[in-house]
KEBALO-351058 format. One line per field, with one value per atom (N, C-alpha, C, CB): residue number from 1; z, y, x; atom name; residue in three letters. Coordinates in pm, whole numbers, padded with zeros to 5 digits. Atoms other than C-alpha are relative to their C-alpha. Glycine has a CB too. Layout:
<romis>
pos = NUM | ...
pz = Z | ...
py = Y | ...
px = X | ...
site = CA | ...
code = ala | ...
</romis>
This chain:
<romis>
pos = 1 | 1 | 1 | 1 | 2 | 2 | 2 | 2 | 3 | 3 | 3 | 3 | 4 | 4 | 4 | 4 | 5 | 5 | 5 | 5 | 6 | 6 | 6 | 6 | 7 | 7 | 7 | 7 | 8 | 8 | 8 | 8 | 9 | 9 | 9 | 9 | 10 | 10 | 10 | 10 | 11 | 11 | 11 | 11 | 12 | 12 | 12 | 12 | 13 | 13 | 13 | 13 | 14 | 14 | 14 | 14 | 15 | 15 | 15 | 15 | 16 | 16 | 16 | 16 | 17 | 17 | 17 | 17 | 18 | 18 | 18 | 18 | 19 | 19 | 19 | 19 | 20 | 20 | 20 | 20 | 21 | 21 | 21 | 21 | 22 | 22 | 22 | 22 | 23 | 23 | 23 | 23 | 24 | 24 | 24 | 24 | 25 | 25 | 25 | 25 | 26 | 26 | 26 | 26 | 27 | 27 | 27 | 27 | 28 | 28 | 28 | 28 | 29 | 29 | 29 | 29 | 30 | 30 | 30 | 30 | 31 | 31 | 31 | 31 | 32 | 32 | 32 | 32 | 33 | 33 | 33 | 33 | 34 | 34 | 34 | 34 | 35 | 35 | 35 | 35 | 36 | 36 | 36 | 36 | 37 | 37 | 37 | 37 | 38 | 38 | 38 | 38 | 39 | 39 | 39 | 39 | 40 | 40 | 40 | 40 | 41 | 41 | 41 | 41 | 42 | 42 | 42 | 42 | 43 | 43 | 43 | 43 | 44 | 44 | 44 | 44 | 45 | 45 | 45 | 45 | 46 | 46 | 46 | 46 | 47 | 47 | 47 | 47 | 48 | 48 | 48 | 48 | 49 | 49 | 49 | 49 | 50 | 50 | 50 | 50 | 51 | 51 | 51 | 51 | 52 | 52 | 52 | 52 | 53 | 53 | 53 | 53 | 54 | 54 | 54 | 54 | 55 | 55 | 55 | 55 | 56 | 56 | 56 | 56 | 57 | 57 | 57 | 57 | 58 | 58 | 58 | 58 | 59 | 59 | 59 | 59 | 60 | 60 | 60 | 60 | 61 | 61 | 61 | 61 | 62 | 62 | 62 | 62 | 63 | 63 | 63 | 63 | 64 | 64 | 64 | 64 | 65 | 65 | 65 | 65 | 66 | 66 | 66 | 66 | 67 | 67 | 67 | 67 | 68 | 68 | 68 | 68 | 69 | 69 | 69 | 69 | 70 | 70 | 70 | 70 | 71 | 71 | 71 | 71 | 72 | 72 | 72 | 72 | 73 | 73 | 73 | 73 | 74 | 74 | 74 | 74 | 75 | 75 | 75 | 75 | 76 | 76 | 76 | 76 | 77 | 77 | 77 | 77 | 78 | 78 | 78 | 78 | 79 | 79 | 79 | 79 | 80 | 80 | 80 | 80 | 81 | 81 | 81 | 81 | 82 | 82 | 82 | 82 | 83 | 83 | 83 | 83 | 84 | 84 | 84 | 84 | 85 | 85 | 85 | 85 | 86 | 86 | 86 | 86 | 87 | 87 | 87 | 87 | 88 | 88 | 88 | 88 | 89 | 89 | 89 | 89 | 90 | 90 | 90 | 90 | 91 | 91 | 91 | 91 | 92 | 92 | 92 | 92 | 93 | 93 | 93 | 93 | 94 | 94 | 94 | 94 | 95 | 95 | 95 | 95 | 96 | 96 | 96 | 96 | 97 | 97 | 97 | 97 | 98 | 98 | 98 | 98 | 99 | 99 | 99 | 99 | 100 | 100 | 100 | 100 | 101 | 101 | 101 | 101 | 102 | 102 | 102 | 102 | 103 | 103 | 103 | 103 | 104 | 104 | 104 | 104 | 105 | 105 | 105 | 105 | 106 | 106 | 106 | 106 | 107 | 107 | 107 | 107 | 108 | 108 | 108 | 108 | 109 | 109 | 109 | 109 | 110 | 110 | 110 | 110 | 111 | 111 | 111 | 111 | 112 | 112 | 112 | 112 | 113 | 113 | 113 | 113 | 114 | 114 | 114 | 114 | 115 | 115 | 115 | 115 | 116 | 116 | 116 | 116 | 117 | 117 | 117 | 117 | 118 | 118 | 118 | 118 | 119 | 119 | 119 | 119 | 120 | 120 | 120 | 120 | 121 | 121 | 121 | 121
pz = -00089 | 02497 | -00081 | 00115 | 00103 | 02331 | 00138 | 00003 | -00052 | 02455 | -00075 | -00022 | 00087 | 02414 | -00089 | 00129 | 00086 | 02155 | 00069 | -00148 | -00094 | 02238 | -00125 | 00036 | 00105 | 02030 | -00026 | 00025 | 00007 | 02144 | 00011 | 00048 | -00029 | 02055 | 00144 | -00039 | -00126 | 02398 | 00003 | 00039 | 00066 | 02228 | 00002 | -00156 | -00001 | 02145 | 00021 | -00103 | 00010 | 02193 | -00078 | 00029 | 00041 | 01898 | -00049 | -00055 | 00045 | 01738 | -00097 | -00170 | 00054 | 01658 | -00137 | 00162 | 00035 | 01366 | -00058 | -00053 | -00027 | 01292 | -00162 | 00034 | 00110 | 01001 | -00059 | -00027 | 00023 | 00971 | 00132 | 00005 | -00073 | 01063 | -00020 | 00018 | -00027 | 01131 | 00017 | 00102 | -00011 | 01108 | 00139 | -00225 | -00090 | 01426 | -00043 | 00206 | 00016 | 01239 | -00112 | 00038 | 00096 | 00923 | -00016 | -00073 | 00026 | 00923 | -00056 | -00073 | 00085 | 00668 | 00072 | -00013 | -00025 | 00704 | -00097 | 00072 | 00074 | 00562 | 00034 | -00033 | -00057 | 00563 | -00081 | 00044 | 00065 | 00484 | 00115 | -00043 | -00106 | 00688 | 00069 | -00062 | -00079 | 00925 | 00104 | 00062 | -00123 | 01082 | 00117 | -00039 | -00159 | 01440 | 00030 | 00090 | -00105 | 01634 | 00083 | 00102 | -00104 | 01799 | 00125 | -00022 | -00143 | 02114 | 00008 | 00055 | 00011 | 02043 | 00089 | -00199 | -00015 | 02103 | 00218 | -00114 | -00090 | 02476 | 00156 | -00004 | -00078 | 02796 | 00062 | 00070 | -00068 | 03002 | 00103 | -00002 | -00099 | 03271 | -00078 | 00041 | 00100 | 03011 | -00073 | -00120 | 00082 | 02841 | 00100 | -00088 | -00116 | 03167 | 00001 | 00148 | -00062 | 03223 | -00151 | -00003 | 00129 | 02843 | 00022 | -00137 | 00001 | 02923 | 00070 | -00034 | -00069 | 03224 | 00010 | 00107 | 00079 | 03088 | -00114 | -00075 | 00115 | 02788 | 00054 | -00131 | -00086 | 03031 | 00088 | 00083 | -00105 | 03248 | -00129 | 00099 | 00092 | 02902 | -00011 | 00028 | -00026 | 02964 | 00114 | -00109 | -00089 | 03257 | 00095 | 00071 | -00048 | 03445 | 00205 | -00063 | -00105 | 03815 | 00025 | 00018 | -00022 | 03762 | 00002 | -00123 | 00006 | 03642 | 00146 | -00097 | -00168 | 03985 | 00044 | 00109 | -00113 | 04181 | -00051 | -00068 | -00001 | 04031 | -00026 | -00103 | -00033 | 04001 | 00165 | -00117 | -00055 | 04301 | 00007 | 00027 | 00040 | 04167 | -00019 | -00130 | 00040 | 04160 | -00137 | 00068 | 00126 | 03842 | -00047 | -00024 | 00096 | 03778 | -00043 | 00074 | -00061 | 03823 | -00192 | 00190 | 00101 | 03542 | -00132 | 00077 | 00168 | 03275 | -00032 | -00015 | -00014 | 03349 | -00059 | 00173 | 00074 | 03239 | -00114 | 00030 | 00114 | 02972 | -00124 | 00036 | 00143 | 02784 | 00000 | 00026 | 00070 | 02843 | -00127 | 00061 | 00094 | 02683 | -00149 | 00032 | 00063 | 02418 | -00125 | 00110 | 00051 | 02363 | -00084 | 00174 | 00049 | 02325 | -00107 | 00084 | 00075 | 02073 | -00086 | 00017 | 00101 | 01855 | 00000 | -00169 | -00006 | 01898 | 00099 | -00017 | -00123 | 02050 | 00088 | -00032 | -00082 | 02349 | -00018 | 00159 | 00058 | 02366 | 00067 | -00028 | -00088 | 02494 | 00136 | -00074 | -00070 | 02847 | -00022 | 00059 | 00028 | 02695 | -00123 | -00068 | 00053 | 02500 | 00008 | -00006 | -00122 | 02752 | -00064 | 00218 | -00006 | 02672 | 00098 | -00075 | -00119 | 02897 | -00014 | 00002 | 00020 | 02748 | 00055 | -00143 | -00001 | 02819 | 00124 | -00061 | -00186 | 03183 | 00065 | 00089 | -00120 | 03256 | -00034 | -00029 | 00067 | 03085 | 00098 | -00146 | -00133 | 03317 | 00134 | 00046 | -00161 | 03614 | 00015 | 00020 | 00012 | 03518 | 00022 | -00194 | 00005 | 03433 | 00109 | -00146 | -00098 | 03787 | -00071 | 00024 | 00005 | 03625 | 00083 | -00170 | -00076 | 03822 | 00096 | -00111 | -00144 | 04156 | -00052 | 00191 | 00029 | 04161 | 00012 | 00035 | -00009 | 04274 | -00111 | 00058 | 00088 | 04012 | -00115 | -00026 | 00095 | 03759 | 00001 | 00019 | 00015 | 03878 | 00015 | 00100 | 00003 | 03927 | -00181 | 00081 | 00171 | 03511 | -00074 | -00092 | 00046 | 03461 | -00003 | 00085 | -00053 | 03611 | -00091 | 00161 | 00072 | 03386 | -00135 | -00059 | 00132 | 03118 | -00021 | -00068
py = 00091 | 01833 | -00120 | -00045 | 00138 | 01555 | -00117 | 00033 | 00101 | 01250 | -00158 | 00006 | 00149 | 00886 | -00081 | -00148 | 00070 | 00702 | -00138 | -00001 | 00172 | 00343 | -00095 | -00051 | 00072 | 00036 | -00087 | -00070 | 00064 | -00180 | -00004 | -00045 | -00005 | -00209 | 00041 | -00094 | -00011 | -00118 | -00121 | 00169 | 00092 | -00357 | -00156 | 00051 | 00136 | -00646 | -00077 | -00032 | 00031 | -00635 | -00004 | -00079 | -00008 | -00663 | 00134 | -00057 | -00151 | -00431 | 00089 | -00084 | -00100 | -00092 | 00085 | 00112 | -00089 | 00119 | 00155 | -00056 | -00165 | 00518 | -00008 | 00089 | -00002 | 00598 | 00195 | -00132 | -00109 | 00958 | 00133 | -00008 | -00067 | 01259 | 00076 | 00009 | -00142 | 01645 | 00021 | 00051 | -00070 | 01899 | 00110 | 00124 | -00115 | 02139 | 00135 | -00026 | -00132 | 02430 | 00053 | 00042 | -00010 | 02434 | -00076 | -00014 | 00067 | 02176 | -00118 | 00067 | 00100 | 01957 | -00150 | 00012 | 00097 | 01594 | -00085 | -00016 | 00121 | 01253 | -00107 | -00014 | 00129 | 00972 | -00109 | -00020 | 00085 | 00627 | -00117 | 00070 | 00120 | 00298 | 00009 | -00126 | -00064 | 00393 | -00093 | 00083 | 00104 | 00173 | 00096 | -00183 | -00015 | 00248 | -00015 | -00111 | -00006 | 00284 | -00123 | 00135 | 00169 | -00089 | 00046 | -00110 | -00037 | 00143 | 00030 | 00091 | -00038 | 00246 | -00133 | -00001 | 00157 | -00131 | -00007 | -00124 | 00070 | -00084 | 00074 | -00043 | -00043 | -00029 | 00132 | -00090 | -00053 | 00250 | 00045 | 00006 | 00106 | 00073 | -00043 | -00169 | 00057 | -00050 | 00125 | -00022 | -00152 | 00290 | 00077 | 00131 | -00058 | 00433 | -00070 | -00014 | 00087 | 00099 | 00078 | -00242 | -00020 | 00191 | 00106 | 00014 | -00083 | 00529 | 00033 | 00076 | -00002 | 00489 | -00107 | 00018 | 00099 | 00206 | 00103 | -00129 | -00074 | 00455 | 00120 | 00042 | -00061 | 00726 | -00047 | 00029 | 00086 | 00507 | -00048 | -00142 | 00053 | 00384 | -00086 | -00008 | 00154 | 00052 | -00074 | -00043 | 00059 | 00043 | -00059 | 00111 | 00069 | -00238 | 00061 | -00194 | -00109 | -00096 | 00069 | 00046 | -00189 | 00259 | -00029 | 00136 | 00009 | 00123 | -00053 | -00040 | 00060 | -00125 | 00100 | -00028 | -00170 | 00224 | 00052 | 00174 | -00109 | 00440 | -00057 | 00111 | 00107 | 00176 | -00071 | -00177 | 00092 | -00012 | -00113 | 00023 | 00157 | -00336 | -00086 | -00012 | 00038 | -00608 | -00065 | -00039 | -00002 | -00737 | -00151 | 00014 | 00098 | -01044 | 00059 | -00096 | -00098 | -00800 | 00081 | 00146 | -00059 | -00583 | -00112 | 00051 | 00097 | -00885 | -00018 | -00153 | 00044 | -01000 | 00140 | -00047 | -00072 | -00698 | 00054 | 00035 | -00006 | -00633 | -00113 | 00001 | 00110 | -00987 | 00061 | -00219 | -00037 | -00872 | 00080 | 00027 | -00146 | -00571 | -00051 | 00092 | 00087 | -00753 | -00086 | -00073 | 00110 | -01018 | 00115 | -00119 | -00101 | -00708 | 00082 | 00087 | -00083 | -00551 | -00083 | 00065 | 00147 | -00892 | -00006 | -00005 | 00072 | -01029 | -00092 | 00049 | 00121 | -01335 | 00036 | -00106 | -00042 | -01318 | -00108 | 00026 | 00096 | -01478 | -00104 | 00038 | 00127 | -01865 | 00045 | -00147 | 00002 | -01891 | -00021 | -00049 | 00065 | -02088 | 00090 | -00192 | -00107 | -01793 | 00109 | 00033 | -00123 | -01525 | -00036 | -00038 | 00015 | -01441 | 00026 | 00063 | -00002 | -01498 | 00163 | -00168 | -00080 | -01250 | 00148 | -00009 | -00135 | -00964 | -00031 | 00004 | 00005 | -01100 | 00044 | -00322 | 00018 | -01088 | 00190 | -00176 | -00146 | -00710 | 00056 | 00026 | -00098 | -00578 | 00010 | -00087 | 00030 | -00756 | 00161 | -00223 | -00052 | -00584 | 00196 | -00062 | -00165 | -00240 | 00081 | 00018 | -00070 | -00223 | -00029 | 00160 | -00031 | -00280 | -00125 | 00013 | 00138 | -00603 | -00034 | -00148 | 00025 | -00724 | -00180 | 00029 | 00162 | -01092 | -00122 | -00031 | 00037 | -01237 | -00025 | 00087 | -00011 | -01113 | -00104 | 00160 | 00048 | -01239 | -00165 | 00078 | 00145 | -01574 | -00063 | -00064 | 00028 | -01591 | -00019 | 00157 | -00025 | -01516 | -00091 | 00155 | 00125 | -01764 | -00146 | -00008 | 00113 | -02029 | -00009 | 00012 | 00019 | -01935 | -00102 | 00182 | 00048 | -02059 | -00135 | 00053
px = -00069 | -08719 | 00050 | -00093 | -00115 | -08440 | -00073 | 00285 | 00026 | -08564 | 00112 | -00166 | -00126 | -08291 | -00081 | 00079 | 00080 | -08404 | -00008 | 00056 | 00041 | -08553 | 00062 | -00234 | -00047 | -08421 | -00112 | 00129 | 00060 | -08691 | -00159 | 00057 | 00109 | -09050 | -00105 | -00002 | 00030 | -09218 | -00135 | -00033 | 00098 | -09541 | 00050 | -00022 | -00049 | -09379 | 00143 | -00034 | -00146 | -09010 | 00069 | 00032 | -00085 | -08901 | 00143 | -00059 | -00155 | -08557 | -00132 | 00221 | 00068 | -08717 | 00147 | -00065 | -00077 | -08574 | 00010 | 00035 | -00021 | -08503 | -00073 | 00205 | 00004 | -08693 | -00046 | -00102 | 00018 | -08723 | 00118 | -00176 | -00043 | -08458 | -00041 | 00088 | -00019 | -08507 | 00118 | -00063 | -00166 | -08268 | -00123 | 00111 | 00097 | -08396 | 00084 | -00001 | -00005 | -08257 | -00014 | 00091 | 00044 | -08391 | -00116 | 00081 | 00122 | -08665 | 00016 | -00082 | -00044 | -08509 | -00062 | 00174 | -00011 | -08643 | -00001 | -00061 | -00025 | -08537 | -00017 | 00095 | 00010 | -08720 | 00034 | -00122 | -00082 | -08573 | 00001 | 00147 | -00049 | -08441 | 00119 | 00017 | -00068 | -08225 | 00097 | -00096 | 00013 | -07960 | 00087 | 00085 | -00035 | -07874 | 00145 | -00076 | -00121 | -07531 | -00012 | -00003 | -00021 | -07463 | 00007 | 00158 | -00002 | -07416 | -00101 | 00079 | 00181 | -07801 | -00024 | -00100 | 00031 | -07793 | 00004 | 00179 | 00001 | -07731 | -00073 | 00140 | 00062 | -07853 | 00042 | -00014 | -00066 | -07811 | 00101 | -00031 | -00114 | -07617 | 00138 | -00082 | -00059 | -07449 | 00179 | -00160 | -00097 | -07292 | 00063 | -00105 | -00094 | -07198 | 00127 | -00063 | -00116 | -06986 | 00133 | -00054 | -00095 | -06839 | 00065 | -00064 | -00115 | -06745 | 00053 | 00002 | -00112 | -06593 | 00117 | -00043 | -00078 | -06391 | 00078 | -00111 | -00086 | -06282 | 00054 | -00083 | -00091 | -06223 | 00160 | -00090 | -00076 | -06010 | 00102 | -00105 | -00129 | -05803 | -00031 | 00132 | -00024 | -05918 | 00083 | 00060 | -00124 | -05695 | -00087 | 00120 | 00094 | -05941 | 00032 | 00030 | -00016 | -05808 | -00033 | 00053 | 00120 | -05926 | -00104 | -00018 | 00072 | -06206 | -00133 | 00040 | 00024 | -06238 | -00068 | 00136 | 00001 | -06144 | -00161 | 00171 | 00125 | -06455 | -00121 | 00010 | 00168 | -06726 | -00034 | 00013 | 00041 | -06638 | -00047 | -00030 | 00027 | -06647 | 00114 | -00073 | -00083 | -06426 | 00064 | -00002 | -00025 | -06212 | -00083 | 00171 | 00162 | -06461 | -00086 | -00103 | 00119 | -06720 | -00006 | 00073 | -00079 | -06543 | 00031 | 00139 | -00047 | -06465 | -00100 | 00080 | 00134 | -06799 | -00090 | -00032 | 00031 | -06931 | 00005 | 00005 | -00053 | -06728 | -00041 | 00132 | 00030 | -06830 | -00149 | 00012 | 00088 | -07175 | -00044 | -00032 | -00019 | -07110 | -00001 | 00167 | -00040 | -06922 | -00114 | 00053 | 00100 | -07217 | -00141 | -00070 | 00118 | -07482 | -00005 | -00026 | -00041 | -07302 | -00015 | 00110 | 00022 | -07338 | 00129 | -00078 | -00071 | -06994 | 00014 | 00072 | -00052 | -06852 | 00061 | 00086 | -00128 | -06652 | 00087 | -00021 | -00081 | -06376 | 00013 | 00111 | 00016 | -06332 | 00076 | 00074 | -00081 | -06131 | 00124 | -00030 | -00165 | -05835 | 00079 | -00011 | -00043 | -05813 | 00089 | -00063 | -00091 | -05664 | 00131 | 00002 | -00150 | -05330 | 00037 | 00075 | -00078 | -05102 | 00110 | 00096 | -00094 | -04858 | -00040 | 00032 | 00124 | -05182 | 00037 | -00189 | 00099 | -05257 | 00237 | -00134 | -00098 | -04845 | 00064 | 00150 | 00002 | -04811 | -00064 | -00073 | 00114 | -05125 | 00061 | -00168 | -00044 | -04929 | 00129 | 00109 | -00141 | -04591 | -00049 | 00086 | 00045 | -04798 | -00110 | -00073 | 00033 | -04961 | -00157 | 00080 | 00144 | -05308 | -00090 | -00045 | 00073 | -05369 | 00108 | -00037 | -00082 | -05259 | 00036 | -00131 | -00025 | -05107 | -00044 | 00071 | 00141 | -05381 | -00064 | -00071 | 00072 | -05575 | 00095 | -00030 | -00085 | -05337 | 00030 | 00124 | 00027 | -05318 | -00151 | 00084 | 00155 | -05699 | -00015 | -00108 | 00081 | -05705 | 00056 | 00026 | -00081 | -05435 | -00057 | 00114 | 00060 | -05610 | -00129 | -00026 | 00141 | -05948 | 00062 | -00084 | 00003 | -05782 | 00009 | 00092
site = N | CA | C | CB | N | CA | C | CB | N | CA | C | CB | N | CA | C | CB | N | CA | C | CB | N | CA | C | CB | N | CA | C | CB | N | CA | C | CB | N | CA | C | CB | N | CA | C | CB | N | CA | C | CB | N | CA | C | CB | N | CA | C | CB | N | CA | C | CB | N | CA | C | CB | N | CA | C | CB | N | CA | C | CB | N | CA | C | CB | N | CA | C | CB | N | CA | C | CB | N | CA | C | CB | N | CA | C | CB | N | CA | C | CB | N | CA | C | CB | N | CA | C | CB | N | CA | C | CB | N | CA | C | CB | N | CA | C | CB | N | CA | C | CB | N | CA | C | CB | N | CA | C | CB | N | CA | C | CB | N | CA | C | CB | N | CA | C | CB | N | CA | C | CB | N | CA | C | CB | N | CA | C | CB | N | CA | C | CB | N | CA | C | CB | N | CA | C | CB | N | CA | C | CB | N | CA | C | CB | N | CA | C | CB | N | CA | C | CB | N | CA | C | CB | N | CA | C | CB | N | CA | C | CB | N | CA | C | CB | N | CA | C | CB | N | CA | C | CB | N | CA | C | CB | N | CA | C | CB | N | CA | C | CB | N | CA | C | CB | N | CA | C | CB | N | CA | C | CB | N | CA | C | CB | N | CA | C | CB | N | CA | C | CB | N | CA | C | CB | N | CA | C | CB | N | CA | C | CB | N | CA | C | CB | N | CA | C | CB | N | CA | C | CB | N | CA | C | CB | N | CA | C | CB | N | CA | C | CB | N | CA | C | CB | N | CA | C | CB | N | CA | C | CB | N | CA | C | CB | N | CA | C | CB | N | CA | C | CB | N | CA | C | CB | N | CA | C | CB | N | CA | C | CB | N | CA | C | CB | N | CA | C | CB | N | CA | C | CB | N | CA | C | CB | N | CA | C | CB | N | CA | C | CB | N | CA | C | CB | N | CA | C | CB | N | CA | C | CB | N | CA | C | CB | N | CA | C | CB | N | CA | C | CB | N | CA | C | CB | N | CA | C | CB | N | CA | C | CB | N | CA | C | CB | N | CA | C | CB | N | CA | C | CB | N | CA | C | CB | N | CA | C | CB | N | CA | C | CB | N | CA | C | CB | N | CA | C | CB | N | CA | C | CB | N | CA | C | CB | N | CA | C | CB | N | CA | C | CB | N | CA | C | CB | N | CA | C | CB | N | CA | C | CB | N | CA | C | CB | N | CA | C | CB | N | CA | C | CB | N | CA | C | CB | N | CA | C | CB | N | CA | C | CB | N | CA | C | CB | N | CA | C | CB | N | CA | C | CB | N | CA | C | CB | N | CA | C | CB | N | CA | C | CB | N | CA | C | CB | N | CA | C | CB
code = unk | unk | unk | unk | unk | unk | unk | unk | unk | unk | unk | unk | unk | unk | unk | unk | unk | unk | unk | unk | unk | unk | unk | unk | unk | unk | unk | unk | unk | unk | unk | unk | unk | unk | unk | unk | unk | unk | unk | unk | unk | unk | unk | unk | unk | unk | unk | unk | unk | unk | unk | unk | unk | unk | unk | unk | unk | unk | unk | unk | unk | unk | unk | unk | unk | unk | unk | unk | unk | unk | unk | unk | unk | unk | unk | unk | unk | unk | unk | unk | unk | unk | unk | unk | unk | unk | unk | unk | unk | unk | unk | unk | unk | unk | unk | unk | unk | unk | unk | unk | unk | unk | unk | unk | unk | unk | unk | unk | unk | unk | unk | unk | unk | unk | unk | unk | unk | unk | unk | unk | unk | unk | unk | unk | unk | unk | unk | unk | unk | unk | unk | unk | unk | unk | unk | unk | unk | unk | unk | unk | unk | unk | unk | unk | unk | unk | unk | unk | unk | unk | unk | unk | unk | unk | unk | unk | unk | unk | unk | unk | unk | unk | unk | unk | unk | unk | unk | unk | unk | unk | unk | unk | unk | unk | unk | unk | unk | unk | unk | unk | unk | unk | unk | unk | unk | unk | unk | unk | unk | unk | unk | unk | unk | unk | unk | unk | unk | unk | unk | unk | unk | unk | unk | unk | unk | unk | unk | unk | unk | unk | unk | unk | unk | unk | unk | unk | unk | unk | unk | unk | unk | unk | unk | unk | unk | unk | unk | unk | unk | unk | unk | unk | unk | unk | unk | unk | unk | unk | unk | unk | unk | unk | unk | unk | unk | unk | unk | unk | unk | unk | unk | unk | unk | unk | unk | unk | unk | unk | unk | unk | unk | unk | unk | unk | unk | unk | unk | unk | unk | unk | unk | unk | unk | unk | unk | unk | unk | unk | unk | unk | unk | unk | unk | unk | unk | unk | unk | unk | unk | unk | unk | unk | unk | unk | unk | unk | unk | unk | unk | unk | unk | unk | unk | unk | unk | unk | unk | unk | unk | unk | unk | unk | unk | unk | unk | unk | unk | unk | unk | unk | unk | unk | unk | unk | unk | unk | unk | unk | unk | unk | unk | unk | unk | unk | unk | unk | unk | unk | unk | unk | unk | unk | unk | unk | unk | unk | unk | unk | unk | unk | unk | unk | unk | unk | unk | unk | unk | unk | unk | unk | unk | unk | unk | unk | unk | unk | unk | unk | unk | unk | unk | unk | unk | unk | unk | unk | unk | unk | unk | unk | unk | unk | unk | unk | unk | unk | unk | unk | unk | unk | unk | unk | unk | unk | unk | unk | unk | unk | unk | unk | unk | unk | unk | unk | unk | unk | unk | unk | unk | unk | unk | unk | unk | unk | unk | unk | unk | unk | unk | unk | unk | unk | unk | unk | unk | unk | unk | unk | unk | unk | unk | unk | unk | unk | unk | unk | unk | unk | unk | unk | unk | unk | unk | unk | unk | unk | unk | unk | unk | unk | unk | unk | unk | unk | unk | unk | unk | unk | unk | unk | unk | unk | unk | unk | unk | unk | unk | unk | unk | unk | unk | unk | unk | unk | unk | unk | unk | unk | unk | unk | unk | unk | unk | unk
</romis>
């Protein structure tokens, strides 16, 4: 039975790391220090949101549609995401405008939305 690997100590919390592979069809193992996949890094909640976000294209709408969530909901998730992976997100006064008026034009945001993102900045 494949069991998900854990990242985090279950003891003390801290970052756990991989130090020994198998091959399950030869036996072969290699042990060593092992670093991890930054998506190792995330929750399970987490990786769903990612691959129905990469299913979807990134198109934040679809995404809305098959989560049922709205597009705060959706950015807001996304910086988590973002933050868990060890990068910054990005400031508010950041947003391009040129992005938020593209999404409008390409149906991926209602006008609403678009002036809601305008206004973050």
């Amino acid at each position: 039975m494949k069991y998900p690997i854990i990242t985090q100590c279950p003891v003390c919390d801290h970052s756990l790391h991989a130090v020994k592979l198998a091959c399950g069809h030869c036996q072969t193992t290699i042990e060593n220090t092992f670093e991890l996949s930054k998506l190792a890094l995330l929750s399970p909640e987490q990786l769903h949101f990612v691959y129905t976000f990469l299913v979807n294209r990134g198109n934040i709408k679809e995404v809305e549609k098959e989560l049922g969530i709205s597009y705060p909901t959706v950015r807001g998730k996304l910086n988590d995401i973002i933050t868990a992976l060890g990068f910054e997100t990005r400031k508010k006064s950041e947003v391009d405008e040129k992005k938020i008026i593209s999404m409008l034009e390409n149906g991926e945001i209602t006008a609403d939305e678009a002036v809601k993102m305008l206004k973050e900045e």
